[in-house]
N, CA, C and O atoms as CSV, one atom per row, in Angstrom:
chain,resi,resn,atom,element,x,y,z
A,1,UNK,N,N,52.763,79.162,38.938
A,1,UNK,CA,C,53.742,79.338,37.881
A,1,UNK,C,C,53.825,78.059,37.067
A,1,UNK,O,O,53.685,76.959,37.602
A,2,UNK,N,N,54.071,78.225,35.672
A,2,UNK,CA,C,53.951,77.321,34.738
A,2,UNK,C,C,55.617,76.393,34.659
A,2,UNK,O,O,56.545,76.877,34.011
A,3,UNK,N,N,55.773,74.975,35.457
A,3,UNK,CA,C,56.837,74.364,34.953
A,3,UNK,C,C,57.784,74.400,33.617
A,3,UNK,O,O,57.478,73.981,32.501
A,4,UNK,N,N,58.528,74.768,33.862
A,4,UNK,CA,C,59.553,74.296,32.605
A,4,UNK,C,C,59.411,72.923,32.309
A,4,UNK,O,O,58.901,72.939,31.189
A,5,UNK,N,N,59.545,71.843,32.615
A,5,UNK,CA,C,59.351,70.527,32.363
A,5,UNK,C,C,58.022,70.024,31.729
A,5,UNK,O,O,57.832,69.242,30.797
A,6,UNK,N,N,57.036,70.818,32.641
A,6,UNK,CA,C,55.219,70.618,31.908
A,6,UNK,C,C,55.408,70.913,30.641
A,6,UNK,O,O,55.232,70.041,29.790
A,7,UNK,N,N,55.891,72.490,30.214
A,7,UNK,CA,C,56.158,73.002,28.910
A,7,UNK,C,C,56.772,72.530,28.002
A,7,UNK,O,O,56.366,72.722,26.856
A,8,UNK,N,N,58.273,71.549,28.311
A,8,UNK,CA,C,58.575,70.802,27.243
A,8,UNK,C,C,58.194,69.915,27.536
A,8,UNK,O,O,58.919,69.372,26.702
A,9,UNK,N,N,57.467,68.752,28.159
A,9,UNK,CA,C,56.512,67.928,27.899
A,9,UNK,C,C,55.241,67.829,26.812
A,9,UNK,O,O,54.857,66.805,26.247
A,10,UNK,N,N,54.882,68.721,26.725
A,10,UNK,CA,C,53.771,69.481,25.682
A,10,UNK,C,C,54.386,69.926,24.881
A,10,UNK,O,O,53.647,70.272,23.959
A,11,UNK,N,N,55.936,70.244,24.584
A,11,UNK,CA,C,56.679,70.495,22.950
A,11,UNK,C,C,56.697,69.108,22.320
A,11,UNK,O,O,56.253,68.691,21.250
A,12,UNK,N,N,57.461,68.430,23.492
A,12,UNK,CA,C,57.532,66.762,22.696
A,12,UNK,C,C,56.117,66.220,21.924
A,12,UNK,O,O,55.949,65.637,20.853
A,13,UNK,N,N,55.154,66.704,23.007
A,13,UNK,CA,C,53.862,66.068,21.771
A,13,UNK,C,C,53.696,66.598,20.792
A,13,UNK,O,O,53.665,66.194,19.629
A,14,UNK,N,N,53.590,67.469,21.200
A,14,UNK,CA,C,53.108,68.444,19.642
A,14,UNK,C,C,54.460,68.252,18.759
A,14,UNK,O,O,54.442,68.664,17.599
A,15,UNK,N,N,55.579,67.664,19.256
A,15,UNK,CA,C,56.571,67.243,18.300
A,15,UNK,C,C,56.290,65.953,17.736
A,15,UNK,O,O,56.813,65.614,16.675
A,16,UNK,N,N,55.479,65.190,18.385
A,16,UNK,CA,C,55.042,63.782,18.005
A,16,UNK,C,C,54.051,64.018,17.020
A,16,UNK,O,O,53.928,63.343,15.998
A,17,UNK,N,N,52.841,65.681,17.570
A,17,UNK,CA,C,51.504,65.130,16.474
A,17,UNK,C,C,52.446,65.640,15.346
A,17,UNK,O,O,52.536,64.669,14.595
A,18,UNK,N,N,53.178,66.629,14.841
A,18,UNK,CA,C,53.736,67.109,13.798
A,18,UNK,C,C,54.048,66.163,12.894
A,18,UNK,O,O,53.851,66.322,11.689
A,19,UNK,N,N,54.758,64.696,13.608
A,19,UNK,CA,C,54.722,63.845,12.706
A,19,UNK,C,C,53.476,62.901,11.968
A,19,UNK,O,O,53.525,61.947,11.192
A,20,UNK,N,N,52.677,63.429,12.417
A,20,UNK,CA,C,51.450,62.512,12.310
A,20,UNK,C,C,50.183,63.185,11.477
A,20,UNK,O,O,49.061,62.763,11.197
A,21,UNK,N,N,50.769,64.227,11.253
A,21,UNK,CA,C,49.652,65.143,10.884
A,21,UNK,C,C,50.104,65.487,9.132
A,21,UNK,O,O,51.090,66.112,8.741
A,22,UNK,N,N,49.115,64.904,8.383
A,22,UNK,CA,C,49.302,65.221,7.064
A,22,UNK,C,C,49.103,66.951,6.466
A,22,UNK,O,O,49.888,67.535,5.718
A,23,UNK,N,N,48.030,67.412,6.959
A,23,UNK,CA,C,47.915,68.960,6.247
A,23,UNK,C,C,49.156,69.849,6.843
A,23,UNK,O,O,49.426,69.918,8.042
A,24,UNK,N,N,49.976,70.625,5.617
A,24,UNK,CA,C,50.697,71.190,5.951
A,24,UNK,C,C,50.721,72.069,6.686
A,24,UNK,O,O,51.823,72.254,7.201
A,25,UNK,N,N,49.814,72.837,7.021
A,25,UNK,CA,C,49.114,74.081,7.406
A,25,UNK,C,C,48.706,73.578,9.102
A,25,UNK,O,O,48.777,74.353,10.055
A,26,UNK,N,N,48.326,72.284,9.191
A,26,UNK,CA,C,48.226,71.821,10.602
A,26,UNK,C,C,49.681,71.284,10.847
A,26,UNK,O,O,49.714,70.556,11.839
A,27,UNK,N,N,51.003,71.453,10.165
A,27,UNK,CA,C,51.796,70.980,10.793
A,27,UNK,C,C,52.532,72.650,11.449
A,27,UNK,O,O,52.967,73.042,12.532
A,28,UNK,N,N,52.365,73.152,10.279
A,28,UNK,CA,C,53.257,74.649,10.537
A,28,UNK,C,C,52.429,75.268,11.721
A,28,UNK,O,O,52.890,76.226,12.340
A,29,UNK,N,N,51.168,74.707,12.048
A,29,UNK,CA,C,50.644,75.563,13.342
A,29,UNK,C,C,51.250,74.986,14.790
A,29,UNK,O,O,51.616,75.507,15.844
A,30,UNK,N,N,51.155,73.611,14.259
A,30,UNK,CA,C,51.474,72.941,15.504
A,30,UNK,C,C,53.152,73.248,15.937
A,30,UNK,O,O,53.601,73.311,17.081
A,31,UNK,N,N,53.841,73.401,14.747
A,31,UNK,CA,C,55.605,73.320,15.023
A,31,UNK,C,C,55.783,74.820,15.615
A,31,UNK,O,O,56.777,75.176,16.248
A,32,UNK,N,N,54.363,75.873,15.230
A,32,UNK,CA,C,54.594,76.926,15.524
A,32,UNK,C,C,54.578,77.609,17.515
A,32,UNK,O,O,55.264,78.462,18.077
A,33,UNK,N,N,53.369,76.638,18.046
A,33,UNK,CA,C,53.139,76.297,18.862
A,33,UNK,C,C,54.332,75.416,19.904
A,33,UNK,O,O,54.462,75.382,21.128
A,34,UNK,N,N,54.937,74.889,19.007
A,34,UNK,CA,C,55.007,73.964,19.775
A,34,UNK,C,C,56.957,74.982,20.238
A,34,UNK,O,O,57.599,74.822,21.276
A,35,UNK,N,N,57.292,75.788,19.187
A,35,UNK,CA,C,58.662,76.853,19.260
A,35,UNK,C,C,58.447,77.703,20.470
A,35,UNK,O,O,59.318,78.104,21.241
A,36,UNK,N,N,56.155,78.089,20.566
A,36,UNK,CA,C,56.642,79.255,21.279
A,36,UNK,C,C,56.724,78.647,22.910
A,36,UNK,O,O,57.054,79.374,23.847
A,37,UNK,N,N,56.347,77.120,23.079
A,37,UNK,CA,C,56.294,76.904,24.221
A,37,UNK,C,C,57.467,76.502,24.350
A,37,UNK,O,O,57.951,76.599,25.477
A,38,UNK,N,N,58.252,75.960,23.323
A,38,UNK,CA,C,59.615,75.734,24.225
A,38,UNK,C,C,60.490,76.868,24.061
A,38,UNK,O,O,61.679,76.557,24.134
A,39,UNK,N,N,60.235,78.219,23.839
A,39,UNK,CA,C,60.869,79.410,24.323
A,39,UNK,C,C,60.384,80.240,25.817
A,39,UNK,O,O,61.108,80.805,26.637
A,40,UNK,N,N,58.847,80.067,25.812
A,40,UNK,CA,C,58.675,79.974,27.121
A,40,UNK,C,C,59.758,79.190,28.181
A,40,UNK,O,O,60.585,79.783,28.873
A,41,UNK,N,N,59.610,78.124,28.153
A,41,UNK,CA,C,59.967,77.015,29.163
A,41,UNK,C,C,60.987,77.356,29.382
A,41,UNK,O,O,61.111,77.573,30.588
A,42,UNK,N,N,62.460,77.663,28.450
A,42,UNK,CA,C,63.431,78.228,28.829
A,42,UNK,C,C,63.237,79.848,29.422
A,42,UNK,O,O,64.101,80.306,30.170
A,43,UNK,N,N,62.324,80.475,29.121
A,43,UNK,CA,C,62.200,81.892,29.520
A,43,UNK,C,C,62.012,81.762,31.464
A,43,UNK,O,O,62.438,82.317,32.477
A,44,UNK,N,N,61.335,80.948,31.169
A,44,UNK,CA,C,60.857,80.174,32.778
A,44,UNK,C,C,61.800,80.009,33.927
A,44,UNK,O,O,61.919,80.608,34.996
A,45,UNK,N,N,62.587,78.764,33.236
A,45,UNK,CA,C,63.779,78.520,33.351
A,45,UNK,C,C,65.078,79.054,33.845
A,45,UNK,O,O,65.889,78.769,34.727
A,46,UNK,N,N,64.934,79.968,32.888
A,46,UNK,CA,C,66.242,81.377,33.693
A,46,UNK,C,C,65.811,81.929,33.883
A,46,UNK,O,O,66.510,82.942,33.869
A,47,UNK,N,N,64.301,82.281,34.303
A,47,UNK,CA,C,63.940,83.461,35.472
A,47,UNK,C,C,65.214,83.485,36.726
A,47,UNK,O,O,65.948,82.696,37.322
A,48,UNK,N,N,64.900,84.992,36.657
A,48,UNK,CA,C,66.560,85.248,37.952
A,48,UNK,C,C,65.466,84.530,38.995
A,48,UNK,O,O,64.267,84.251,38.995
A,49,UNK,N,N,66.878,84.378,40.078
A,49,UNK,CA,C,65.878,83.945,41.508
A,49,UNK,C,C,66.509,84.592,42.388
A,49,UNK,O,O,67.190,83.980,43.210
A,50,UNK,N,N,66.421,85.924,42.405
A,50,UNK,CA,C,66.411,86.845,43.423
A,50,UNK,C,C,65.547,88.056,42.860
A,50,UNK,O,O,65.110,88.311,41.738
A,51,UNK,N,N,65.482,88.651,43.996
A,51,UNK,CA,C,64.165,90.132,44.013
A,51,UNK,C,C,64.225,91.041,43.029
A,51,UNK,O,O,63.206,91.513,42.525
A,52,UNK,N,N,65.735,91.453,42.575
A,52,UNK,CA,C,66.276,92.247,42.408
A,52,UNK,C,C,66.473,92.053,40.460
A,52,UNK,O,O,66.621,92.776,39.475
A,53,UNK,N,N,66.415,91.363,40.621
A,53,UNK,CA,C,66.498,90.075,38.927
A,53,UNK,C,C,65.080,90.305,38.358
A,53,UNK,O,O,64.616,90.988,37.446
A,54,UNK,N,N,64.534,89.354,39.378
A,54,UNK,CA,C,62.822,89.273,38.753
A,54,UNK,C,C,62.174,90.639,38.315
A,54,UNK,O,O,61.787,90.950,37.189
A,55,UNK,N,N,62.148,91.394,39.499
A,55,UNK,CA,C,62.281,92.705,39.393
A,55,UNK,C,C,62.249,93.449,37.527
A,55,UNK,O,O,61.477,93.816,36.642
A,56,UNK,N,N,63.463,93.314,37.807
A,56,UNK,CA,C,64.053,93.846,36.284
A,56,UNK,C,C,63.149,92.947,34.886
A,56,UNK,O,O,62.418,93.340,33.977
A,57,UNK,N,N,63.637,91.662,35.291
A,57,UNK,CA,C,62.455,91.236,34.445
A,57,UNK,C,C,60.810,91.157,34.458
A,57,UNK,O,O,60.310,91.705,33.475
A,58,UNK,N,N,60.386,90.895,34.880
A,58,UNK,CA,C,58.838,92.412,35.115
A,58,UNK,C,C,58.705,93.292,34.526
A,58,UNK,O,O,57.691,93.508,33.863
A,59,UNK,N,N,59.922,94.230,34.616
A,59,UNK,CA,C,59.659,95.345,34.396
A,59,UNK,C,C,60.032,95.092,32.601
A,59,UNK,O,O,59.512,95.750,31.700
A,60,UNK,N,N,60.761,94.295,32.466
A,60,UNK,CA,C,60.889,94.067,30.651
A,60,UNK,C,C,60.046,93.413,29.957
A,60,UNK,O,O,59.932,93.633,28.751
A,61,UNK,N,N,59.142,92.284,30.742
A,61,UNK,CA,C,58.266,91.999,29.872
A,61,UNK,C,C,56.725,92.914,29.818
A,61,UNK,O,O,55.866,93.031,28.944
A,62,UNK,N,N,56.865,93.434,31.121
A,62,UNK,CA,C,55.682,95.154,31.093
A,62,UNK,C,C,56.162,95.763,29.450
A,62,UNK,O,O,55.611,95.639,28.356
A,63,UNK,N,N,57.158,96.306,29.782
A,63,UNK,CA,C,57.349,97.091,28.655
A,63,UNK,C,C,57.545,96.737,27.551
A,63,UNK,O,O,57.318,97.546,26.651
A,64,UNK,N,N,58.033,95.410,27.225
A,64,UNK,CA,C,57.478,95.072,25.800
A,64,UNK,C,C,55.764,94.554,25.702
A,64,UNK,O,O,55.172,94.592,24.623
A,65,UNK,N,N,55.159,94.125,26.855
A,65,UNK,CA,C,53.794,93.979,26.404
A,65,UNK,C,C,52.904,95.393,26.042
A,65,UNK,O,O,52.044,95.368,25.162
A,66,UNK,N,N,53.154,96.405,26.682
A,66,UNK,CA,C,53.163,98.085,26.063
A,66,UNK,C,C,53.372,98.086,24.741
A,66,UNK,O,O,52.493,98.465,23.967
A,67,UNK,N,N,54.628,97.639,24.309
A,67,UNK,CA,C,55.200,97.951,22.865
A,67,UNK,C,C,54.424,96.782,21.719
A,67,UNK,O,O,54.721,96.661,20.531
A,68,UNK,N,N,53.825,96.338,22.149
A,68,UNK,CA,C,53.459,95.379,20.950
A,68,UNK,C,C,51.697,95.197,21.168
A,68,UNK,O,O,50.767,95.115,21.971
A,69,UNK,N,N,52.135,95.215,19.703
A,69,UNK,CA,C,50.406,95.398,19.468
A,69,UNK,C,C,49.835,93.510,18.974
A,69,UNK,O,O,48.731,92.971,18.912
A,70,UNK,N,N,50.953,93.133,18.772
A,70,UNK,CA,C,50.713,91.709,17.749
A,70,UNK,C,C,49.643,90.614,19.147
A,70,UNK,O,O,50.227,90.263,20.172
A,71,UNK,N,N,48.394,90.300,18.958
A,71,UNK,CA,C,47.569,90.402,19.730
A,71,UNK,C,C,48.529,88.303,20.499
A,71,UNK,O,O,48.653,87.886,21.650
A,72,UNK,N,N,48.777,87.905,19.658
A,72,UNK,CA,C,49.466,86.576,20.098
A,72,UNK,C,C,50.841,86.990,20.337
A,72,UNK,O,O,51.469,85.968,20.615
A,73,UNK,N,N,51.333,87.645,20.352
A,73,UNK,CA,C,52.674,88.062,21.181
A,73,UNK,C,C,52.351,88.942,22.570
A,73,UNK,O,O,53.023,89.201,23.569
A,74,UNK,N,N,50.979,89.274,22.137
A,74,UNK,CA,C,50.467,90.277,23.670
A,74,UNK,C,C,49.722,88.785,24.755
A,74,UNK,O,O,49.699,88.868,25.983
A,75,UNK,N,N,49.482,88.232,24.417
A,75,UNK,CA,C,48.956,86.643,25.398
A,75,UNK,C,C,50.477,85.982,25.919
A,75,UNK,O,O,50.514,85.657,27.106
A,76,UNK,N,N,51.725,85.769,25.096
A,76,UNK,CA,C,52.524,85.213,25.260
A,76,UNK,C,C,53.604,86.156,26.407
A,76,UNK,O,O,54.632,85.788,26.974
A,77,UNK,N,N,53.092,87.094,26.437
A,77,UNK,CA,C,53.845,88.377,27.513
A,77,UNK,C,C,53.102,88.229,28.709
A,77,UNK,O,O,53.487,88.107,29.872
A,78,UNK,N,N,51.992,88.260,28.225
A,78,UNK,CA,C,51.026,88.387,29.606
A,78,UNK,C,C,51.638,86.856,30.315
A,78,UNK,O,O,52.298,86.815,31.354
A,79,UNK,N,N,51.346,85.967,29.702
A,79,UNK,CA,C,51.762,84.513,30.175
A,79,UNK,C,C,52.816,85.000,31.030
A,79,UNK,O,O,52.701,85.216,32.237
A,80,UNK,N,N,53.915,85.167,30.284
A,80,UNK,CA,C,55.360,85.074,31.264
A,80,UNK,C,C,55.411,86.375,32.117
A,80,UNK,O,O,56.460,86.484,32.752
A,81,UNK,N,N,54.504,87.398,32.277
A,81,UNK,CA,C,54.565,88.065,32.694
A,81,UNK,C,C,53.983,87.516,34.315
A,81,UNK,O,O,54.544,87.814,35.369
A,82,UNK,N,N,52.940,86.796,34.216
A,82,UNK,CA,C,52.020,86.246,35.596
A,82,UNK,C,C,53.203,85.131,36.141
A,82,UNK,O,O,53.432,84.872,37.323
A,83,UNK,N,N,53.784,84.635,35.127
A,83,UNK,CA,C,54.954,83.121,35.866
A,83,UNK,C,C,56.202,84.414,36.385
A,83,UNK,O,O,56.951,84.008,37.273
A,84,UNK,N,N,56.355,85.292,36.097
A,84,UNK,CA,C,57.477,85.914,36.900
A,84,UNK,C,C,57.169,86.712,37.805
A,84,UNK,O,O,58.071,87.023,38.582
A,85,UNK,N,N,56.049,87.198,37.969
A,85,UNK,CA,C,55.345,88.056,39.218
A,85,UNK,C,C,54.691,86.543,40.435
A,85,UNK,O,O,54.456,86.355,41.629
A,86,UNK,N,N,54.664,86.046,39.555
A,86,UNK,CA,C,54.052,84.511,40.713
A,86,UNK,C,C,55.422,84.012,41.163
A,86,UNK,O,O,55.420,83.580,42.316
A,87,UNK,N,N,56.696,83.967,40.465
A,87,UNK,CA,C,58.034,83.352,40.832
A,87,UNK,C,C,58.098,84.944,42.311
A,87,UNK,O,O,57.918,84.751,43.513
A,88,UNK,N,N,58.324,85.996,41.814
A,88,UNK,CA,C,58.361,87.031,42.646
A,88,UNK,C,C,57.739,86.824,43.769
A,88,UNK,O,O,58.314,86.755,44.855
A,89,UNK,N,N,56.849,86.739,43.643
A,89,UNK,CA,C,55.873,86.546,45.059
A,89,UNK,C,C,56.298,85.894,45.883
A,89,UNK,O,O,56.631,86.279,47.004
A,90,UNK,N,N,56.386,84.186,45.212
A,90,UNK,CA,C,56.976,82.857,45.887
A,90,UNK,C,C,58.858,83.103,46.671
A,90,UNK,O,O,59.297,82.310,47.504
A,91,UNK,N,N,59.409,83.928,46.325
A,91,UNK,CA,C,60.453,84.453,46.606
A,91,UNK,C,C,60.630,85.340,47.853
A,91,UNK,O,O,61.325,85.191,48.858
A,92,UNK,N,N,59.600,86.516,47.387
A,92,UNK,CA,C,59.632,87.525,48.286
A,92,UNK,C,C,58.850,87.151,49.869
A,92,UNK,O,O,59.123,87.584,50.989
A,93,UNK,N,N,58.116,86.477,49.561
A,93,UNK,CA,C,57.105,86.273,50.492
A,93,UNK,C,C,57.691,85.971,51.746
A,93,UNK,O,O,57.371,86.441,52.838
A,94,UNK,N,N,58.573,85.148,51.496
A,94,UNK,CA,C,58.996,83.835,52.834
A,94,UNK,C,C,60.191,85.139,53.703
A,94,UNK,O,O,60.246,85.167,54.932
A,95,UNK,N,N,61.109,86.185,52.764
A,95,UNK,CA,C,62.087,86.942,53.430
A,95,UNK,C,C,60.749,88.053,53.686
A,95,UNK,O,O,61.333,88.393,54.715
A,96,UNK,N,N,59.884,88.653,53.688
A,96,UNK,CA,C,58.473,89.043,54.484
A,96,UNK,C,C,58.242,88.634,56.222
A,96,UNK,O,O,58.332,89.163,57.330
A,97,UNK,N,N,57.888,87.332,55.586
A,97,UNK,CA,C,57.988,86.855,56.830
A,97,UNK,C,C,58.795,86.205,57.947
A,97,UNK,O,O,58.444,85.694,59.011
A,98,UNK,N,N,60.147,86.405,57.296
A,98,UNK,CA,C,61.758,86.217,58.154
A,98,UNK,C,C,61.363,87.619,59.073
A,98,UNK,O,O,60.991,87.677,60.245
A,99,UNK,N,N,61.588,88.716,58.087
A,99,UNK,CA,C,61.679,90.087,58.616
A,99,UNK,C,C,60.473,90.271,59.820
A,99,UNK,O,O,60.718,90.777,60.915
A,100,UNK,N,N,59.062,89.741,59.394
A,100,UNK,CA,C,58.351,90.140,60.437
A,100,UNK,C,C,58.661,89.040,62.125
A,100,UNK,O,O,58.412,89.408,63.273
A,101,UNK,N,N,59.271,87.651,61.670
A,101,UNK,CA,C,59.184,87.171,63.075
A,101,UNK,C,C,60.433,87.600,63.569
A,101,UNK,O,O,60.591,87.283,64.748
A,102,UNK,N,N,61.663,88.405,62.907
A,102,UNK,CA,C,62.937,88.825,63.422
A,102,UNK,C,C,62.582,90.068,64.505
A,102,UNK,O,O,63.236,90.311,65.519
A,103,UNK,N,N,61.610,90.660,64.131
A,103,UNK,CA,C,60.581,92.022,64.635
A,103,UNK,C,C,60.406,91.948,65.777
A,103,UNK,O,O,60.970,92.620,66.641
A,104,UNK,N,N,59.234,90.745,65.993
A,104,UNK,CA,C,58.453,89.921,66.959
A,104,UNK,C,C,59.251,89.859,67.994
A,104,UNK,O,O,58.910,89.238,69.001
């Protein structure tokens, strides 16, 4: 799963090259870039942290990656879609294996 902190680490630069970069057209890409990662990072961020949360969210960024055709809004779903099924996993996994040594 992709840090929140890595992600705005990499806004701040690309907030740094923005200043540094004369063509307008390389600034509006970079500032553009640089919005969608720090909406990620917070998306990250408040991922729920229980089963039942994540869950739900899964199931919302499934269904808007269904609903959209915009081929860079379909990469940016998929993204947060793998960091909340990987948060899921990392969650579920460990009460898995509570349940199986409670068994035992």
């Amino acid at each position: 799963m992709r840090s929140p902190e890595k992600l705005r680490a990499e806004v701040y630069r690309l907030h740094r090259a923005i200043s540094t970069t004369l063509d307008p057209m390389q600034r509006r890409d970079i500032a553009e870039r640089a919005f969608e990662l720090a909406q990620q990072a917070e998306l990250i961020a408040n991922l729920p942290s229980d089963v039942e949360g994540l869950w739900r969210s899964i199931t919302h960024y499934s269904n808007m990656l269904v609903a959209t055709e915009d081929q860079r809004k379909r990469q940016v779903l998929t993204q947060l879609l793998q960091d909340a099924e990987e948060k899921f996993q990392q969650i579920s996994s460990p009460k898995r294996l509570s349940r199986q040594r409670r068994a035992a």
